[in-house]
C-alpha positions in Angstrom: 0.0 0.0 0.0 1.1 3.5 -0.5 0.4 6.7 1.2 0.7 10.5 1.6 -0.3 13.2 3.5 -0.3 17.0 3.0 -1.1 20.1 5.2 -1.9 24.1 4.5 -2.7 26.9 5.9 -6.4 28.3 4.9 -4.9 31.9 4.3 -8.7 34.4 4.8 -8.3 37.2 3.4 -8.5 40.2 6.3 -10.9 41.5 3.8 -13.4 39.4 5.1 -14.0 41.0 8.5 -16.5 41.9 10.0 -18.3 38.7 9.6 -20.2 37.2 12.0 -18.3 38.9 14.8 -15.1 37.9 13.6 -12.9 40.7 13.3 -9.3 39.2 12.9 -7.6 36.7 12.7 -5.1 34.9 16.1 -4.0 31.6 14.1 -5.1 30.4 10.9 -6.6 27.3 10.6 -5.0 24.1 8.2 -6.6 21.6 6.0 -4.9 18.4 5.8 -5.1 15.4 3.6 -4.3 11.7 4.0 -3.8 10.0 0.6 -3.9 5.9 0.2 -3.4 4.1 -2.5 -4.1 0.3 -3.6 -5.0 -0.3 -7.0 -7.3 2.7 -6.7 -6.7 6.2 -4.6 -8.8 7.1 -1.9 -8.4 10.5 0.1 -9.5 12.2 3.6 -9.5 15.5 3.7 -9.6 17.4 6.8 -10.4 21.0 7.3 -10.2 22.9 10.4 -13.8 24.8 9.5 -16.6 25.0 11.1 -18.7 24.0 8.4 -19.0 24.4 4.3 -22.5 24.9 2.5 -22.7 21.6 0.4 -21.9 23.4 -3.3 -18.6 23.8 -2.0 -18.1 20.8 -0.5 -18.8 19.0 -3.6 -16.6 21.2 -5.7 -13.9 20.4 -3.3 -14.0 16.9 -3.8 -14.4 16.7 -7.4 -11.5 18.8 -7.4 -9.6 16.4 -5.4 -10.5 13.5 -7.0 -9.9 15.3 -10.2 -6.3 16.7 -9.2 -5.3 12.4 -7.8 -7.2 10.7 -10.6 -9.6 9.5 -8.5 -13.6 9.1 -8.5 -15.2 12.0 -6.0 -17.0 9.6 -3.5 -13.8 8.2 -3.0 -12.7 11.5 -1.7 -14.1 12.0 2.1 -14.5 15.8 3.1 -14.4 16.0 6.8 -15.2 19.1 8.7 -14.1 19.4 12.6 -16.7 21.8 13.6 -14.1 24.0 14.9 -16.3 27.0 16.0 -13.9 29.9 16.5 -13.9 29.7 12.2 -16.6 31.3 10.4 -19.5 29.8 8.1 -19.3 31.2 4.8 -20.3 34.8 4.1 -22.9 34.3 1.1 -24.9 31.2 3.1 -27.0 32.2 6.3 -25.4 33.4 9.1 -25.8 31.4 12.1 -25.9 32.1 15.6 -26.7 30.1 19.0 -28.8 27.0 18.8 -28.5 27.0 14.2 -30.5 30.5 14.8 -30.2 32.0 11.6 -29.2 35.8 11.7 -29.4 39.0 10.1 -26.5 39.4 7.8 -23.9 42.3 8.8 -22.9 43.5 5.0 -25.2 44.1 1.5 -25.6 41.1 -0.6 -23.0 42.5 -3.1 -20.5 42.6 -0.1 -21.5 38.9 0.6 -20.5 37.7 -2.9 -17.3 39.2 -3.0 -16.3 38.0 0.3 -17.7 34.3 -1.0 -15.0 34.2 -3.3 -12.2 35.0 -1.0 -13.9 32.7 1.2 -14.1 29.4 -1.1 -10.6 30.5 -3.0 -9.1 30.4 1.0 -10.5 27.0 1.4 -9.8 25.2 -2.3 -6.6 26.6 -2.2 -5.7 25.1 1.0 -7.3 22.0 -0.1 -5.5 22.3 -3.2 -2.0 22.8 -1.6 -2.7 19.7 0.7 -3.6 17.4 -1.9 -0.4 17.9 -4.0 2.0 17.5 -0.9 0.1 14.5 -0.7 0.7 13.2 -3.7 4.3 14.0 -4.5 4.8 12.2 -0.6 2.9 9.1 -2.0 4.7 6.2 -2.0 5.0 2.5 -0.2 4.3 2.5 3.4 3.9 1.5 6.8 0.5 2.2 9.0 0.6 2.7 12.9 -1.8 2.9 14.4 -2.6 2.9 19.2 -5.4 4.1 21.4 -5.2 5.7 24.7 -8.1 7.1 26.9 -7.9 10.9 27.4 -9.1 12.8 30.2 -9.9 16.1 28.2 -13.1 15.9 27.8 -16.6 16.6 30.5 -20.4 15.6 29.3 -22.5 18.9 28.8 -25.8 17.8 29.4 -26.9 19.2 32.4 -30.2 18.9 34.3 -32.0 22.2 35.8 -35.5 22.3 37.2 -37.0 23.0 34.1 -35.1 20.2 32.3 -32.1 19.3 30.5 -29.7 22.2 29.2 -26.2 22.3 28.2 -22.9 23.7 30.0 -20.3 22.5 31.5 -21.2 19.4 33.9 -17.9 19.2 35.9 -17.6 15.1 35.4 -14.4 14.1 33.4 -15.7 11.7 30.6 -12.2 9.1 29.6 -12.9 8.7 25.6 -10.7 6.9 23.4 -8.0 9.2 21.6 -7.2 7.5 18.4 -4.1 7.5 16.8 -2.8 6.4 12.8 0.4 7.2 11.7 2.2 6.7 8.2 5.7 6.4 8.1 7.7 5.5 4.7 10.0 2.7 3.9 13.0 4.4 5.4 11.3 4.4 8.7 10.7 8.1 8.7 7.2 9.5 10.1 5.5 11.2 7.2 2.2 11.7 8.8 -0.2 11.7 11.6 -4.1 11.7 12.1 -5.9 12.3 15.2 -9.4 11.3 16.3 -10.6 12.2 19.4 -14.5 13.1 20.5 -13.6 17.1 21.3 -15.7 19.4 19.2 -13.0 22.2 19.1 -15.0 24.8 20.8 -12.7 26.0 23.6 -13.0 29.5 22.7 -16.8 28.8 21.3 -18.4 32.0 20.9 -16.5 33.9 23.1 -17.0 38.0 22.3 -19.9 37.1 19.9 -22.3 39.7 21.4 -19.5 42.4 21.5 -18.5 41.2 17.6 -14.4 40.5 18.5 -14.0 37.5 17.9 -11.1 36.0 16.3 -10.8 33.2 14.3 -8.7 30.0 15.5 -7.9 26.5 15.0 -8.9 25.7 18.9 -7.4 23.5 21.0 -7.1 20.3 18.7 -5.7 23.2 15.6 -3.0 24.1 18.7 -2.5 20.6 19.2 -1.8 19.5 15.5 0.2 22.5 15.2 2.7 21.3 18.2 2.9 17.8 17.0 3.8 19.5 13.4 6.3 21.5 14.8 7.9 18.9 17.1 7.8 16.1 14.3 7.6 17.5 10.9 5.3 16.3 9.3 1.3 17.5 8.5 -1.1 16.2 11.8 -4.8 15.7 10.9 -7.3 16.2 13.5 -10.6 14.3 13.0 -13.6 15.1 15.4 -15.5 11.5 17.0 -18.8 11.2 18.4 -18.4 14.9 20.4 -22.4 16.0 20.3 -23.2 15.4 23.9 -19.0 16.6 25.5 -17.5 19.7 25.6 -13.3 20.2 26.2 -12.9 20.5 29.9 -12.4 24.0 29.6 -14.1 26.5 27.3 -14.6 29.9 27.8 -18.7 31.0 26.4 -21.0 28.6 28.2 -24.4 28.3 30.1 -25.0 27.7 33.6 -27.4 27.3 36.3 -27.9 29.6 38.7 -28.9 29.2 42.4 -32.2 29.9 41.3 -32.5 27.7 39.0 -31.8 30.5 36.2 -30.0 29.5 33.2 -27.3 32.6 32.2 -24.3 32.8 29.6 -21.1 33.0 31.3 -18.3 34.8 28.3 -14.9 35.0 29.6 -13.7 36.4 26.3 -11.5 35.4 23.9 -8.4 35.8 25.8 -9.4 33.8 27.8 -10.4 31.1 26.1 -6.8 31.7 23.9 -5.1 30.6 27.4 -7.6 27.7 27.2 -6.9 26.6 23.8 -2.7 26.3 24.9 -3.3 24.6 27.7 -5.8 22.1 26.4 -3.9 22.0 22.8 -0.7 20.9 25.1 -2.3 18.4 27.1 -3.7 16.5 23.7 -0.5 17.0 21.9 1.7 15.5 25.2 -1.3 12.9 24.9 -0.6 12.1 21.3 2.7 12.5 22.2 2.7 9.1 24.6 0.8 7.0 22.1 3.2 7.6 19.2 5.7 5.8 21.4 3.8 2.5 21.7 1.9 2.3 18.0 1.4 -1.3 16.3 2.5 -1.1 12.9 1.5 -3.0 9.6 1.6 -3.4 6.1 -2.1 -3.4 5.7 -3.4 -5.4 2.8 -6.6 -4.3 2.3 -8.2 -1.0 1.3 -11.9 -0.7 0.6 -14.6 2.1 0.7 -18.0 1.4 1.4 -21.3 4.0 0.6 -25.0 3.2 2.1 -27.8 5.6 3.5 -31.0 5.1 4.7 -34.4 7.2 5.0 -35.2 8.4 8.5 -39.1 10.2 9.3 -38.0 13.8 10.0 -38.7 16.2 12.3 -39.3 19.9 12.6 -37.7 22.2 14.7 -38.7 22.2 18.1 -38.2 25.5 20.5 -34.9 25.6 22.1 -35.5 25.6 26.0 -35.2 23.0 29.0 -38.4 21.0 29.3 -39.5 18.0 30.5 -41.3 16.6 27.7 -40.9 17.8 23.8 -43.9 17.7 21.2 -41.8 16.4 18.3 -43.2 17.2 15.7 -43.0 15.6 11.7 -41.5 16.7 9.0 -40.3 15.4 5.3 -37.8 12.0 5.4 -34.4 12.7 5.2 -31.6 10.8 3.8 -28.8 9.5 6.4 -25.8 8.6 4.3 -23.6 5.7 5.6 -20.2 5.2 4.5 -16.4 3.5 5.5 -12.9 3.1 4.6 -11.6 -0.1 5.9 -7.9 0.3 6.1 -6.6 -3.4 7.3 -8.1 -3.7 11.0 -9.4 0.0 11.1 -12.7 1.0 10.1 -13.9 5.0 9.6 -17.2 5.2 9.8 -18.1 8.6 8.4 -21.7 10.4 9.2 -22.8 13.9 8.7 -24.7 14.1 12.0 -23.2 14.8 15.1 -23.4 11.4 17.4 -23.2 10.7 21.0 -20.4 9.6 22.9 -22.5 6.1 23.7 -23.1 5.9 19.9 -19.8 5.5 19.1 -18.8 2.9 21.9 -22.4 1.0 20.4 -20.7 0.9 17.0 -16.8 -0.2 18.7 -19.1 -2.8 20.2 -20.9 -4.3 17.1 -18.7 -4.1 14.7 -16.6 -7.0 13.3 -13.6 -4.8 12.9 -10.7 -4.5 15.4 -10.7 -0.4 15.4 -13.6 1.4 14.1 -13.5 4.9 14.4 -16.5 7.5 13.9 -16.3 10.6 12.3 -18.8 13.0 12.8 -19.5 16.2 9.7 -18.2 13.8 7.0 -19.1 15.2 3.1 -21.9 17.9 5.2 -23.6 18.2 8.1 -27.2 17.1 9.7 -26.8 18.5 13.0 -28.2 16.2 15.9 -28.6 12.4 15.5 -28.9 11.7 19.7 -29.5 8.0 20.6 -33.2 7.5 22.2 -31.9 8.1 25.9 -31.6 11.5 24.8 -35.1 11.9 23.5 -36.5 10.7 26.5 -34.8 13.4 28.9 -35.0 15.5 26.3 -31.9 17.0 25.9 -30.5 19.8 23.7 -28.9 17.5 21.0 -32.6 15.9 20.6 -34.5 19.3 20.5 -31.9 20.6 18.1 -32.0 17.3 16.2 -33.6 17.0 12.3 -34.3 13.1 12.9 -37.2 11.7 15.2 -36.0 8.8 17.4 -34.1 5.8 17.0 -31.8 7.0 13.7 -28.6 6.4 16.0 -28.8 2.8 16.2 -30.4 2.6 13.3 -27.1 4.5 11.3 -24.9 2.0 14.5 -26.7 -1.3 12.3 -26.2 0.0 8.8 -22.6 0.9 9.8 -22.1 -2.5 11.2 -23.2 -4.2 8.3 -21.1 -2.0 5.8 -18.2 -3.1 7.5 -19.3 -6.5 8.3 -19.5 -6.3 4.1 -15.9 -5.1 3.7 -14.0 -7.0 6.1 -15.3 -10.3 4.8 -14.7 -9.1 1.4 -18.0 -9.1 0.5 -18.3 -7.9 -3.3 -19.3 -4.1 -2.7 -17.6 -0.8 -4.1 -14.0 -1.1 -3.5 -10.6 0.9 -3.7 
């Protein structure tokens, strides 16, 4: 098997501030891309965004594709929610809760800063894709596991109901590791996944409009491991609806009254958050380097499915006991892996719970199996049913009734139940 992997900086333009609140820029975020190769290429592409509109994502990857020789749905565009990055400036501004806002410049303003806003993003995408390829070339995979201790639930109880904020109790996910290293024994490459939606900083300053954009604490994290080894670091985001990073500086609390109130500690605060955190996962990474298994793997396959799930319509964002959820139009859940030897990614474009992905670790027939949440768009919410009961945020906010968690946990199971037998399916 061959493999690659490429990093670049997403280089905004300061002629896109203001936008929403955003008014310059404390580190640039990267977009990183792991390349592998058997008989056909398949790619993973990592970008440190918040989130793309769809039209872009899809020009990115038949860009990609185009660029390695590739087919597009064997290119995976994989977003890591990072929060303290803006959504782009011609699509619907988006505040608390996917509130949708008034825009803050005229519609010709809006197009102009679109353009420096996609050219930012293909051209990083671009960059990262030819490093990649001019790195590909026979190879070794590592990969280890470690629990990490970075990580607290938010779902929190008040009197009216369930709310989010930070809950105080450490939750120990796993903190996934897969390194490439070429046939001289030199590292050429690392990606991370880890369940931390990088939202350290989160909205900090919104209201005041100075934010600044930043790669978070797993961005400050890659970018220690890149300095300390070389090489491009890819951070993926896991099964993170339902935690928060142990420390984040914009959040919601309960009051000894049983009031909820936003507590913003500001940017520079959550700046000093972002090192510390970004150290701790790096020194983290760090010790699981150290002790990785690595193999020749043999087999390289991609797998595509989806099913139809019964939608539902918004529902009010506040704590309750008990949520009227409401019907809407089916929606489409699409399903897919790369099976990589003993590791499976499972890539989704909902967000999942933590207990999702420990569901899927549990079923499927694979040694590893790693979820990746904001894979080729985004669906919000897809809670499992414990969250529908309470109900908590991720279920108000949620597009899907009940049960599409472990009904995307089968599908997934079977995909790679498919692949790893060799099953005849769509391979790479």
């Amino acid at each position: 098997m061959k493999a690659g992997v490429g990093g670049a900086v997403i280089s905004f333009s300061p002629r896109l501030f203001p936008l929403e609140g955003f008014v310059g820029i404390h580190d640039l975020p990267h977009a990183g891309v792991l390349l592998l190769e058997q008989e056909e290429r398949v790619a993973l592409i990592s970008v440190e965004i918040v989130m793309l509109p769809d039209s872009l994502i899809d020009k990115c990857r038949r860009e990609t594709a185009a660029i390695l020789g590739t087919k597009p749905e064997k290119v995976w565009l994989h977003m890591t929610h990072t929060i303290s990055t803006p959504h782009a400036p011609a699509g619907p501004q988006v505040g608390l809760g996917g509130e949708v806002l008034a825009r803050d410049s005229s519609e010709s303003e809006d197009d102009d800063k679109q353009t420096l806003y996609e050219e930012a993003i293909r051209e990083a995408i671009r960059a990262a894709t030819m490093q990649a390829l001019e790195g590909l070339a026979p190879a070794e995979l590592g990969f280890g596991q470690a629990i990490c201790p970075l990580l607290q639930q938010r779902d929190i109880e008040t009197p009216e109901g369930w709310w989010i904020g930070p809950s105080g109790t450490t939750t120990e996910e796993l903190l996934s590791v897969l390194a490439v290293r070429n046939s001289t024994g030199h590292l050429s490459g690392i990606l991370l996944n880890y369940a931390m939606k990088p939202c350290v900083i989160d909205n900090a300053w919104l209201n005041i409009g100075r934010r600044q954009i930043s790669a978070d604490g797993p961005g400050c994290a890659c970018r220690l491991l890149e300095a300390a080894f070389g090489v491009p670091v890819l951070y993926t985001m896991g099964a993170a609806a339902d935690l928060l990073p142990r420390k984040t500086a914009w959040f919601d609390r309960v009051t000894q009254k049983g009031e909820i109130e936003t507590v913003d500690l500001g940017v520079d605060a959550g700046l000093e958050f972002v090192s510390q955190i970004g150290k701790q996962l790096a020194e983290e990474v760090d010790k699981i380097l150290g002790h990785l298994t690595w193999t020749k793997p043999e087999r390289l396959a991609v797998g595509m499915d989806s099913f139809s799930w019964p939608g539902k319509a918004r529902t009010p964002m506040h704590p309750c006991r008990k949520a009227d959820f409401r019907p809407a139009d089916p929606a489409v859940v699409p399903v897919e892996v790369i099976l990589l030897g003993s590791v499976a990614l499972v890539g989704g474009k909902p967000e999942m719970n933590a207990i999702s992905a420990g569901q899927l670790r549990q079923v499927s027939p694979c040694p590893y199996t790693l979820f990746l949440g904001m894979v080729n768009g985004g669906m919000k919410y897809m809670p499992d049913l414990r969250s529908y009961q309470k109900p908590t945020w991720e279920a108000l906010a949620s597009p899907l009734m009940p049960g599409a968690a472990e009904k995307f946990v089968a599908q997934a199971a079977g995909l790679i139940t498919k692949l790893y037998r060799e099953e005849p399916l769509t391979k790479a």
